[in-house]
OpenMM code with the backbone's topology and positions (N, CA, C; nanometers):
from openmm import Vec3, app, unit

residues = "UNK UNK UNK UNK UNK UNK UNK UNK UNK UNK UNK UNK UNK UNK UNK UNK UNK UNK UNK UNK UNK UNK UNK UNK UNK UNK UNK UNK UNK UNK UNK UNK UNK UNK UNK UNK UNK UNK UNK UNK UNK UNK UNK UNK UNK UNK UNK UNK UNK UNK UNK UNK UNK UNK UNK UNK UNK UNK UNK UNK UNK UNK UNK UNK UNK UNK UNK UNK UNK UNK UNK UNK UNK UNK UNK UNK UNK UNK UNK UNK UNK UNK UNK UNK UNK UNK UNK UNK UNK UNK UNK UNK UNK UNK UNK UNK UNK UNK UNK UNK UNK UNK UNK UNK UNK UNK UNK UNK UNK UNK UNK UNK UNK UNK UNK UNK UNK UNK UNK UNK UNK UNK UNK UNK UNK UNK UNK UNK UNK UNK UNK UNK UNK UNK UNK UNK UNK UNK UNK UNK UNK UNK UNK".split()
positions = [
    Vec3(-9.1075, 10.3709, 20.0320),
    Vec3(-9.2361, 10.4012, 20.0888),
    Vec3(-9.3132, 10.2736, 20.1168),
    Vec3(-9.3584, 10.1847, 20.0219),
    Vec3(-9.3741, 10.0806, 20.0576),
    Vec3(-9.2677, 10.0040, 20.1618),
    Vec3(-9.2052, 9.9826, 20.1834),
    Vec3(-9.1472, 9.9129, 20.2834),
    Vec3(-9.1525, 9.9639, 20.4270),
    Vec3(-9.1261, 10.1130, 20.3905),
    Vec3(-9.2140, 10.1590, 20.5283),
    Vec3(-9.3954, 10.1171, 20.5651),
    Vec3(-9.4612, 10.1265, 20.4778),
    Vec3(-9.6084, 10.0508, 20.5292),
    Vec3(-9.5803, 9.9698, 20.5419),
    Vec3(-9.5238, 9.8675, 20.4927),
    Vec3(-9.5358, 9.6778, 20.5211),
    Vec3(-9.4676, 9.7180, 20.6590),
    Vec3(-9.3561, 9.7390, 20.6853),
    Vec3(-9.3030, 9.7535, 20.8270),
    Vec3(-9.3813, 9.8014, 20.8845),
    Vec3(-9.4685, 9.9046, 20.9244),
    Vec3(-9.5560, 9.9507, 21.0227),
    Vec3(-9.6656, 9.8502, 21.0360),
    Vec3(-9.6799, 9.7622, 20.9078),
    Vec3(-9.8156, 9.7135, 20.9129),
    Vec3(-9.7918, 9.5687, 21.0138),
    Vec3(-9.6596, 9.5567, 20.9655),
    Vec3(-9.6384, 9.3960, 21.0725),
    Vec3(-9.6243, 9.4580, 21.2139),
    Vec3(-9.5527, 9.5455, 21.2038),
    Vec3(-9.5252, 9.6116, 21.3836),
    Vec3(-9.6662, 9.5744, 21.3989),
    Vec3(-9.8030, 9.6259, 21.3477),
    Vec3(-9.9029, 9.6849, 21.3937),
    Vec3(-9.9600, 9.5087, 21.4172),
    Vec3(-9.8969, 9.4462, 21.3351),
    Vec3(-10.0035, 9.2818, 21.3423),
    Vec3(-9.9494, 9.2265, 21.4440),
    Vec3(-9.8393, 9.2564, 21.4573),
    Vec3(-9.7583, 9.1456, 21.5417),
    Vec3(-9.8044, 9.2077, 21.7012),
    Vec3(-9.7742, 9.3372, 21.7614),
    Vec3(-9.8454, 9.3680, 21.8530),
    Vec3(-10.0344, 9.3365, 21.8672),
    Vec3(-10.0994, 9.3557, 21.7706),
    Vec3(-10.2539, 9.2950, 21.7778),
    Vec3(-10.2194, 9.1258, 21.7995),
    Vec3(-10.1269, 9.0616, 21.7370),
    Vec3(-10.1169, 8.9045, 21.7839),
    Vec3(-10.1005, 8.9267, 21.9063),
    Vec3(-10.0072, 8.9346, 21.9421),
    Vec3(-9.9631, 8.9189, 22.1301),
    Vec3(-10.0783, 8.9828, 22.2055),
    Vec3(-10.1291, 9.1037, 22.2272),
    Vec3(-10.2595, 9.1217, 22.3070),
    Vec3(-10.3374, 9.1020, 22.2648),
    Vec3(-10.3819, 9.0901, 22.2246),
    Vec3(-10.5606, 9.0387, 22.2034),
    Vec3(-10.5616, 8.8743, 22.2165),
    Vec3(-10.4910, 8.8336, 22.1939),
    Vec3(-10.5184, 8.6856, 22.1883),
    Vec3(-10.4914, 8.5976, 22.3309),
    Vec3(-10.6269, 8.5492, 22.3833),
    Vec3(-10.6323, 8.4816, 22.5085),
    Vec3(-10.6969, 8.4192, 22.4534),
    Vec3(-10.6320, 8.2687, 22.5505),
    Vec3(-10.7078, 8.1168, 22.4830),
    Vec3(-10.7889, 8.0723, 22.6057),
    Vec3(-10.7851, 8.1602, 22.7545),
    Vec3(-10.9157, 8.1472, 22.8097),
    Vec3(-11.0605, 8.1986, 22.7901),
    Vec3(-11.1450, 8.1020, 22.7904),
    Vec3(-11.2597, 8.1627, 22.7658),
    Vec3(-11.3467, 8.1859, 22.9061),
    Vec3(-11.4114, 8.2793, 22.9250),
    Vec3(-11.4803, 8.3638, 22.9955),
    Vec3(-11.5968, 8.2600, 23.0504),
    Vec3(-11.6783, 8.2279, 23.1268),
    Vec3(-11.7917, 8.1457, 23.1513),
    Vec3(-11.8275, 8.2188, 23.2916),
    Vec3(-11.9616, 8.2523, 23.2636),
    Vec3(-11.9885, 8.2725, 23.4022),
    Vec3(-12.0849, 8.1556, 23.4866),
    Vec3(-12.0498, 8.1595, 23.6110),
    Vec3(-12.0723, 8.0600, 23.6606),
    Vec3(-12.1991, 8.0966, 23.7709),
    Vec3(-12.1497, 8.1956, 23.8266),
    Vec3(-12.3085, 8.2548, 23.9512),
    Vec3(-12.3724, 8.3400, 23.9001),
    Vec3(-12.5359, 8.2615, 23.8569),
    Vec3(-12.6323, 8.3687, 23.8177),
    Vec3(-12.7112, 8.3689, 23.9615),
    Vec3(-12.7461, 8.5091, 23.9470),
    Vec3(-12.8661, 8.5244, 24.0604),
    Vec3(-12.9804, 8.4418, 24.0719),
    Vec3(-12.9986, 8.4193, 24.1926),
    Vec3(-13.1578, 8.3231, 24.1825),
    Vec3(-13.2101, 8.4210, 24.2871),
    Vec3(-13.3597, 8.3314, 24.2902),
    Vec3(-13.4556, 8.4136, 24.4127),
    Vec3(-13.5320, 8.2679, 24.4190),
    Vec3(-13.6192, 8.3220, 24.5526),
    Vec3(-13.7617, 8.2287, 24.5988),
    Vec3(-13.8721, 8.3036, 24.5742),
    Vec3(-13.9572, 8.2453, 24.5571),
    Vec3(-14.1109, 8.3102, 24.5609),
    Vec3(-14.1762, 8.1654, 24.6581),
    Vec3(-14.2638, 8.2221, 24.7149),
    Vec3(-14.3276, 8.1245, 24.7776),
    Vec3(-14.4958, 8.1529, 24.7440),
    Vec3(-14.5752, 8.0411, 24.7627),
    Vec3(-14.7351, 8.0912, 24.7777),
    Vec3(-14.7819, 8.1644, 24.9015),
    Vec3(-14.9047, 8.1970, 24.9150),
    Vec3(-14.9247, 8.2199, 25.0669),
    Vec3(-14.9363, 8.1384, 25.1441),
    Vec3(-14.8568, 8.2276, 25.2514),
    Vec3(-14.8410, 8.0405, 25.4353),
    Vec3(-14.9755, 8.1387, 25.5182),
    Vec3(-15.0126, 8.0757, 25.5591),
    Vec3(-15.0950, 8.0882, 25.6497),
    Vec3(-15.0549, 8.1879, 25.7893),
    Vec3(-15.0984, 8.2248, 25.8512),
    Vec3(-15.0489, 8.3437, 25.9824),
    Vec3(-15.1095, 8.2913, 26.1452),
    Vec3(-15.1383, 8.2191, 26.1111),
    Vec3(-15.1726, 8.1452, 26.2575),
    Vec3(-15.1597, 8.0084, 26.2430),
    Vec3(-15.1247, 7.9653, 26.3977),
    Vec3(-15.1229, 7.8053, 26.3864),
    Vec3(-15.1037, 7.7681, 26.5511),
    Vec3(-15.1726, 7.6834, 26.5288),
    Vec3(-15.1996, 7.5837, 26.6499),
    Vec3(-15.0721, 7.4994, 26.7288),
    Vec3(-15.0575, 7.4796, 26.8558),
    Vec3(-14.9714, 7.4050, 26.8839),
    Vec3(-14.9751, 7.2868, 26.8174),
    Vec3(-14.8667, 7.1841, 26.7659),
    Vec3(-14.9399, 7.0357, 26.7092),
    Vec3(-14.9448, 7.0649, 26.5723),
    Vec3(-15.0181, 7.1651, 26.5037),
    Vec3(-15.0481, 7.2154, 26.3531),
    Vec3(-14.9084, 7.2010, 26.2823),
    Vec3(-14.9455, 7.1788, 26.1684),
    Vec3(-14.8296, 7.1986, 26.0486),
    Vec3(-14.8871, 7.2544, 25.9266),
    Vec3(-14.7771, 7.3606, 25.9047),
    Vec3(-14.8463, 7.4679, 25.7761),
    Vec3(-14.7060, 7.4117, 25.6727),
    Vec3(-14.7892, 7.4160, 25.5636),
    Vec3(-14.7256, 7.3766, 25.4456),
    Vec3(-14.6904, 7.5061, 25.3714),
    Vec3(-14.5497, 7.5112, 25.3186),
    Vec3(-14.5140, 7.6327, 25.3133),
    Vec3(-14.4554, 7.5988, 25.1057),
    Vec3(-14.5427, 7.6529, 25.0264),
    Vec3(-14.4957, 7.5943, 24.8753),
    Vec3(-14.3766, 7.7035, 24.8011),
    Vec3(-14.2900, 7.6916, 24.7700),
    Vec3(-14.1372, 7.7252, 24.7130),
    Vec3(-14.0990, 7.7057, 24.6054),
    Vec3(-14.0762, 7.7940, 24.5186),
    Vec3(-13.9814, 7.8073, 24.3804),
    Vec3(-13.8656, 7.8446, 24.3898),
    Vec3(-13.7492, 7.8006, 24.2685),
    Vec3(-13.6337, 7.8620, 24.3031),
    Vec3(-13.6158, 7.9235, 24.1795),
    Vec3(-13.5636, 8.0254, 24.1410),
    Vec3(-13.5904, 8.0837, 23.9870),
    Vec3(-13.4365, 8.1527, 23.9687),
    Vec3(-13.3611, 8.1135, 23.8980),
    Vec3(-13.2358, 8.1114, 23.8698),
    Vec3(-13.2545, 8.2288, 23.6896),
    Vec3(-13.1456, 8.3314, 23.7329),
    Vec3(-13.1647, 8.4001, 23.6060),
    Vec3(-13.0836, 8.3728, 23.4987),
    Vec3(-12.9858, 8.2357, 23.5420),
    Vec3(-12.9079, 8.1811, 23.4473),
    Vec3(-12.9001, 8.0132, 23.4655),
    Vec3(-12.8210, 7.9484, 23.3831),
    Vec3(-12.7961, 7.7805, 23.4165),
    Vec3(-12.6459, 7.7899, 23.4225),
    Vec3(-12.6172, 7.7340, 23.4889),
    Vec3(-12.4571, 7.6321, 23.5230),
    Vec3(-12.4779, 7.5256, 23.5596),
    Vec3(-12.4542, 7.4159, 23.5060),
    Vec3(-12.4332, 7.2817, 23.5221),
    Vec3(-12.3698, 7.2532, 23.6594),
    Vec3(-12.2855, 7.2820, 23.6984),
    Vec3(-12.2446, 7.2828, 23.8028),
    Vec3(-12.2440, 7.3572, 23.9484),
    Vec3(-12.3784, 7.4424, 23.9217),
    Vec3(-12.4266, 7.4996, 24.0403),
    Vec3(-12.5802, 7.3734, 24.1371),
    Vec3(-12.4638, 7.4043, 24.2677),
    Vec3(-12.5706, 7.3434, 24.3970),
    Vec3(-12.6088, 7.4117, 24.4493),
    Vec3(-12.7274, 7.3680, 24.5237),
    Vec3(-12.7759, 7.4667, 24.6210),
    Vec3(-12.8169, 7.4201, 24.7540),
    Vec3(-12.8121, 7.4611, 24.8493),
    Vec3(-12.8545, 7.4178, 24.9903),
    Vec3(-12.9703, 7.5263, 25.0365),
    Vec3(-12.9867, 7.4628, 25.1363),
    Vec3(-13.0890, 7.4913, 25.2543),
    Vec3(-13.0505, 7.4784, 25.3871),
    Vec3(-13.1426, 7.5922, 25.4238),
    Vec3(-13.1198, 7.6005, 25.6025),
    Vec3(-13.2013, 7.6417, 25.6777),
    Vec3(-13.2114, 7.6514, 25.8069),
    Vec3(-13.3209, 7.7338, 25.8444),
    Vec3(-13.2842, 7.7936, 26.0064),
    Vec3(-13.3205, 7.8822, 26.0747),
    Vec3(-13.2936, 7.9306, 26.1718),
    Vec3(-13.4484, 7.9551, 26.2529),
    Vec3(-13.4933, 7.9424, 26.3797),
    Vec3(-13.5925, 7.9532, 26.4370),
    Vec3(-13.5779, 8.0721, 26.5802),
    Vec3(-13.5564, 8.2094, 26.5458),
    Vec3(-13.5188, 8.3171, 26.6294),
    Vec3(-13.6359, 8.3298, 26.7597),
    Vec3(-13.7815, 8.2931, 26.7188),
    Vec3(-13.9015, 8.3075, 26.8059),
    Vec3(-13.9641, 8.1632, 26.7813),
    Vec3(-13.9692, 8.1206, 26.9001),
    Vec3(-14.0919, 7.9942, 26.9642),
    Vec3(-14.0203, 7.8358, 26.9489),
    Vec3(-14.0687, 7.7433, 26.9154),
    Vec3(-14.0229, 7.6584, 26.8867),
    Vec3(-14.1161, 7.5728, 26.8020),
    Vec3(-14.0241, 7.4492, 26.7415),
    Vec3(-14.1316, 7.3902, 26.5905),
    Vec3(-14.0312, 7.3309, 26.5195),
    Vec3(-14.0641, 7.2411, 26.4272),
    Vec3(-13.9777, 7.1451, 26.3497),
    Vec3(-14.0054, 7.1976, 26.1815),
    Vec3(-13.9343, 7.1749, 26.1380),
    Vec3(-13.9142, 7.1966, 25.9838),
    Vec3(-13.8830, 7.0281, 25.8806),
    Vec3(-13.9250, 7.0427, 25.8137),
    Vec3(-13.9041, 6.9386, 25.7083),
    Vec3(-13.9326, 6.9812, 25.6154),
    Vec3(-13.8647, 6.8786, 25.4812),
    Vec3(-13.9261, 6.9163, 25.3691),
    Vec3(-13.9736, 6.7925, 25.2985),
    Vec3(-14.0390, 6.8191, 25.1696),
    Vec3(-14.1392, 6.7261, 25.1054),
    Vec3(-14.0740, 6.5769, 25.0940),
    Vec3(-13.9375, 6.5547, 25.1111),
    Vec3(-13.9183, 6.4222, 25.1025),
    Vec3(-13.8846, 6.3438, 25.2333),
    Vec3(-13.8799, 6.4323, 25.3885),
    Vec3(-13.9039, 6.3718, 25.4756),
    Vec3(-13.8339, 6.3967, 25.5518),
    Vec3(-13.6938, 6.4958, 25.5227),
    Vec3(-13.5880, 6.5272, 25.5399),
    Vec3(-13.6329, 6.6226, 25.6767),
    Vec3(-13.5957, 6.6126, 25.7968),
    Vec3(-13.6159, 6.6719, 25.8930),
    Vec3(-13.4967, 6.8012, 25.9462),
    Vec3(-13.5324, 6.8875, 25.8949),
    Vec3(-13.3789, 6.9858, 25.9197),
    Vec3(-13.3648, 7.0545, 26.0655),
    Vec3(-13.2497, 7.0127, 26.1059),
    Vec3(-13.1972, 7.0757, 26.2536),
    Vec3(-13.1441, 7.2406, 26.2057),
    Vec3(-13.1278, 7.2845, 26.2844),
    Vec3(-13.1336, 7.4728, 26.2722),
    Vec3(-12.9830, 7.4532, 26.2215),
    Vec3(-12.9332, 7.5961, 26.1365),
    Vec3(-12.8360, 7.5527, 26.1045),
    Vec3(-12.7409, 7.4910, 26.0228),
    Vec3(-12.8318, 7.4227, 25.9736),
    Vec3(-12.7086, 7.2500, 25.9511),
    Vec3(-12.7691, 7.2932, 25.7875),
    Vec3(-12.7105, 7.2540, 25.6928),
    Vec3(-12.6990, 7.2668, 25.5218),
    Vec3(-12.7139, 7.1448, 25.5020),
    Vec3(-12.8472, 7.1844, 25.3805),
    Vec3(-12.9165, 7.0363, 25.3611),
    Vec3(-12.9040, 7.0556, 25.1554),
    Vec3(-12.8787, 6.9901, 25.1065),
    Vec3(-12.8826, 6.9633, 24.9284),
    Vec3(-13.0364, 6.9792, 24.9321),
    Vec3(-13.0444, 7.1126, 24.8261),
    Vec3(-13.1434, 7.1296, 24.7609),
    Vec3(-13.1599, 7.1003, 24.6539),
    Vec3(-13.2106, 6.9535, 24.5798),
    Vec3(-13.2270, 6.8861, 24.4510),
    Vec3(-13.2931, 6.9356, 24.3666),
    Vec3(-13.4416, 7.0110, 24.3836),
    Vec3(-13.5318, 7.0637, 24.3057),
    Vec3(-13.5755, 7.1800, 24.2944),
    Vec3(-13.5958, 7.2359, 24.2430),
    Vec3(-13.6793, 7.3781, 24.1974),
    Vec3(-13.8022, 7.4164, 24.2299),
    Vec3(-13.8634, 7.3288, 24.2443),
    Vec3(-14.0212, 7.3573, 24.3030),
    Vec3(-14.0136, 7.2516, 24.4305),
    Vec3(-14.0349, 7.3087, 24.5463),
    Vec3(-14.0277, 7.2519, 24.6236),
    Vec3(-14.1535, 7.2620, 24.7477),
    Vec3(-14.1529, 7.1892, 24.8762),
    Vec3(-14.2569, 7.2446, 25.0113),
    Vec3(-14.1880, 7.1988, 25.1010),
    Vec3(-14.1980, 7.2543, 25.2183),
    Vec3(-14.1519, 7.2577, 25.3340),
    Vec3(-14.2406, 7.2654, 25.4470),
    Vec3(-14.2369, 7.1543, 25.5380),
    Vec3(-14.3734, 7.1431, 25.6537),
    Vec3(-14.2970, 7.1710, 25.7783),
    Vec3(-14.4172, 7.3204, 25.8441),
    Vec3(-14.3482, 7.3543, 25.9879),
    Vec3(-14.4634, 7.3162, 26.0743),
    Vec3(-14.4032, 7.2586, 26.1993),
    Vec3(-14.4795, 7.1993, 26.2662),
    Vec3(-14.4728, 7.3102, 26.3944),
    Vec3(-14.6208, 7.3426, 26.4620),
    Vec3(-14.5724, 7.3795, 26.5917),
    Vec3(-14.5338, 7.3203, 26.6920),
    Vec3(-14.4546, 7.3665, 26.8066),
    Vec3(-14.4504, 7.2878, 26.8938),
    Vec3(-14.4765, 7.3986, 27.0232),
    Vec3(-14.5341, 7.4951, 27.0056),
    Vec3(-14.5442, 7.5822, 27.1238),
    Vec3(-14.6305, 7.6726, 27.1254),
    Vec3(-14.6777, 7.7589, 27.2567),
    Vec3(-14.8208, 7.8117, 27.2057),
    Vec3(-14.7763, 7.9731, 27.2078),
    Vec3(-14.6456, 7.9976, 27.1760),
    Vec3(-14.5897, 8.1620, 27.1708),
    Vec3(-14.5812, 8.1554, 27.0583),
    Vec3(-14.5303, 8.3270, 27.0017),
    Vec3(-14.5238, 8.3629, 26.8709),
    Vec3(-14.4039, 8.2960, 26.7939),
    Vec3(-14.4089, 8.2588, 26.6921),
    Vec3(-14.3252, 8.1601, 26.6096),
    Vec3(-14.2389, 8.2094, 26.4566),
    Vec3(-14.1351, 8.2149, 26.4433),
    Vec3(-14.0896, 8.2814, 26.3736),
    Vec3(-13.9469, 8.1993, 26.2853),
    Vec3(-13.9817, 8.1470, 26.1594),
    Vec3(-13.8395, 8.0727, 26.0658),
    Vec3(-13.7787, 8.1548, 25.9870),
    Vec3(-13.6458, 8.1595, 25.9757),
    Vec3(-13.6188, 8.2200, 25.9083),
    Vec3(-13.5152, 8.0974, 25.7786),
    Vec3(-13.5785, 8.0952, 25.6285),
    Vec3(-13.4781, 8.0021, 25.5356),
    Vec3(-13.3916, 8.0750, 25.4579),
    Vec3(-13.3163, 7.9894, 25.4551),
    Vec3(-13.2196, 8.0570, 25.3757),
    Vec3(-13.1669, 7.9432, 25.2710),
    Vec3(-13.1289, 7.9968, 25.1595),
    Vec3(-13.1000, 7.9314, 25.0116),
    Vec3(-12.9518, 7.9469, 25.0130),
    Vec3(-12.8801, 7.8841, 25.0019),
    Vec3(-12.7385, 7.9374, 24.9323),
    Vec3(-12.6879, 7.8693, 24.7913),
    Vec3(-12.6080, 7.9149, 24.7008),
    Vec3(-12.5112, 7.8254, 24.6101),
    Vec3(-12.4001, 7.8114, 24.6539),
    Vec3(-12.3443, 7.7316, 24.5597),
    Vec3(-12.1787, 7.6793, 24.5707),
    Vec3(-12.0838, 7.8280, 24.5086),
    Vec3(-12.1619, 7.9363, 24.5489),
    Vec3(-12.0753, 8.0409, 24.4522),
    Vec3(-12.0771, 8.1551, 24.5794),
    Vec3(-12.1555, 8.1282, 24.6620),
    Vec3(-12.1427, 8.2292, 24.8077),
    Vec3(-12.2542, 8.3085, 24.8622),
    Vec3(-12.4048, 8.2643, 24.7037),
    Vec3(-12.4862, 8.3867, 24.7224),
    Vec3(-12.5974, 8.2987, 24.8080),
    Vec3(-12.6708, 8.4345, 24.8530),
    Vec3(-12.7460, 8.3825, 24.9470),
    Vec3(-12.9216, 8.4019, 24.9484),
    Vec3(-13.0319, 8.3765, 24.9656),
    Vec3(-13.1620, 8.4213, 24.9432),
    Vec3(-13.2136, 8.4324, 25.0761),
    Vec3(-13.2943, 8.5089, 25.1676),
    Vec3(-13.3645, 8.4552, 25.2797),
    Vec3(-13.4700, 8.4841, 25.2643),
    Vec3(-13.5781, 8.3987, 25.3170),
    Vec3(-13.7069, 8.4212, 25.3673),
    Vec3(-13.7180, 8.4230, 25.4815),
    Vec3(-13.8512, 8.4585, 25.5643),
    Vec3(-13.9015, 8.4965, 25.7011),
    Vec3(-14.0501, 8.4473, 25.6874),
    Vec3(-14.0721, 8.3380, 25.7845),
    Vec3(-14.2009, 8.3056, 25.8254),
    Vec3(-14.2562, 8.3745, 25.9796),
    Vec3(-14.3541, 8.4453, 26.0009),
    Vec3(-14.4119, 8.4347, 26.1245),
    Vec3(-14.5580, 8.3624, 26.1266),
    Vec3(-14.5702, 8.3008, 26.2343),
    Vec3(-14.6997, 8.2211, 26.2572),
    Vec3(-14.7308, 8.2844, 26.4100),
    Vec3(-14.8994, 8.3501, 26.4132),
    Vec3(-14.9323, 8.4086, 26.5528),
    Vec3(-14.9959, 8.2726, 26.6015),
    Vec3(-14.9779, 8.2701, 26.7809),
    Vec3(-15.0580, 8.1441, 26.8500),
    Vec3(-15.2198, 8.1408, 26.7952),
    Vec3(-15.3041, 8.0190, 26.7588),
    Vec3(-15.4104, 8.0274, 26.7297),
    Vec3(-15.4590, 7.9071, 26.8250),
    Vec3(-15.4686, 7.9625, 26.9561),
    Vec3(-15.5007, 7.8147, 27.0603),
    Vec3(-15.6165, 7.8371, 27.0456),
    Vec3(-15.7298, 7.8142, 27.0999),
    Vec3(-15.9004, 7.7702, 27.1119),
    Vec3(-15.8823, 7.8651, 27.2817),
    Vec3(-15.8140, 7.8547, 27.3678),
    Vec3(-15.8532, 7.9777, 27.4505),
    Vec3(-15.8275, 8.0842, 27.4149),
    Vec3(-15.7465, 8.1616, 27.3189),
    Vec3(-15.7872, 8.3183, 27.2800),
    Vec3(-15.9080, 8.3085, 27.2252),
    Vec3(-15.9333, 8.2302, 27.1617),
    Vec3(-16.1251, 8.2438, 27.0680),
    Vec3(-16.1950, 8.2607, 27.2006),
    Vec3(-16.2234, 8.1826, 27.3013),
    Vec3(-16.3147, 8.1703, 27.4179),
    Vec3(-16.2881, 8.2718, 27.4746),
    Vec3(-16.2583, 8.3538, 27.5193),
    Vec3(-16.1982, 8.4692, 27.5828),
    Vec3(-16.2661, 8.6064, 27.5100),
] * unit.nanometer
topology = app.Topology()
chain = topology.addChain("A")
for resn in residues:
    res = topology.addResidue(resn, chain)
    for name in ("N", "CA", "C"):
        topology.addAtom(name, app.Element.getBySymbol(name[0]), res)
């Protein structure tokens, strides 16, 4: 009788050794983030530049997560930059270094104006925002 338990009991250890035991460990690497921004302003002048203020709020850390920037301009026309001087062409993926960030849109036209940014990581995910700015020339006031 005993030798029957010890035998069942190693069957039973020796199968719990072989599955259960993995020497990879699990890490997750893409946590969700988001933007919040302050309020942008809703009108703007040809020439004008509205300062647009940005958080990035990550619901986890990885050391090894990057992030970029981009931006797309679907209505009017206008330049984009951000706080260190960096002038972004539509499109094109720019290294996003910081977490709190601003971004200056300039007009360049007196129609309705419309950015659209977008955030990505090195893991595939993506955030967008949507700016619209209405024309605020000095002849709709006179009129």
């Amino acid at each position: 009788m005993k030798l029957k338990i010890i035998t069942i009991l190693a069957v039973v250890l020796t199968g719990l050794f072989f599955t259960s035991c993995d020497d990879k460990i699990e890490v997750l690497q893409a946590y969700d983030f988001s933007l919040t921004t302050m309020p942008v302003q809703k009108r703007i002048k040809q020439g004008e530049t509205a300062e647009i203020r940005l958080q990035l709020h990550k619901s986890g850390e990885y050391k090894e997560t990057e992030f970029y920037i981009s931006f797309f301009q679907p209505d009017g026309k206008g330049s984009l930059r951000m706080d260190d001087g960096t002038v972004f062409a539509p499109n094109d993926f720019y290294p996003l270094k910081k977490e709190t960030f601003r971004l200056y849109y300039t007009s360049e036209c007196t129609d309705q104006q419309q950015i659209d940014v977008y955030v990505y990581d090195n893991f595939g995910q993506r955030f967008d925002l949507s700016f619209s700015f209405q024309n605020d020339s000095d002849k709709e006031e006179e009129e």
